[in-house]
C-alpha positions, 0 to 999 in steps of 0.5 A: 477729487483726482489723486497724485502719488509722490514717491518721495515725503514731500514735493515743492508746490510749483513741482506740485502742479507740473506733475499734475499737469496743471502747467508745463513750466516753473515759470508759469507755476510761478504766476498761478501761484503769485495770483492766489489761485492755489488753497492748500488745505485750506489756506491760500497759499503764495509760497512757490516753494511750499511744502506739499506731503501725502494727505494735503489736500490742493485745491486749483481754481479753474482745475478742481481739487487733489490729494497728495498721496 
C-alpha cells in the first residue's frame, strides 16, 4: 500500500488522484470517477468532490491501493 501526505485536513477526491499521479487532469479525475473505479474505505464512490482525510484508505482499480496520511 503506497502512502500519500496531505498538508492540509482533507483533499477533494478528483485533487486525490492528480497528486498520485494516477491522472494529469480533473477532467480525466472525472471519468475514472463517474466509472466506479474508486473505493474509499470501502465503499465505491462516484462523488468527484469527495472528501478524502488522513487515514482513508483509496483503493484505484488497475493502481492498487493508498493511504492518506
Amino acid at each position: 500500500m503506497k502512502e500519500i501526505s496531505i498538508e492540509t485536513d482533507y483533499i477533494k477526491l478528483d485533487q486525490f488522484l492528480k497528486l498520485a499521479g494516477i491522472t494529469q487532469t480533473g477532467g480525466q479525475a472525472k471519468i475514472m470517477i463517474s466509472e466506479g473505479s474508486i473505493i474509499v474505505n470501502n465503499e465505491v464512490t462516484l462523488q468527484r468532490g469527495k472528501k478524502i482525510r488522513k487515514n482513508d484508505i483509496v483503493e484505484i482499480k488497475g493502481y492498487g491501493s493508498f493511504v492518506v496520511i
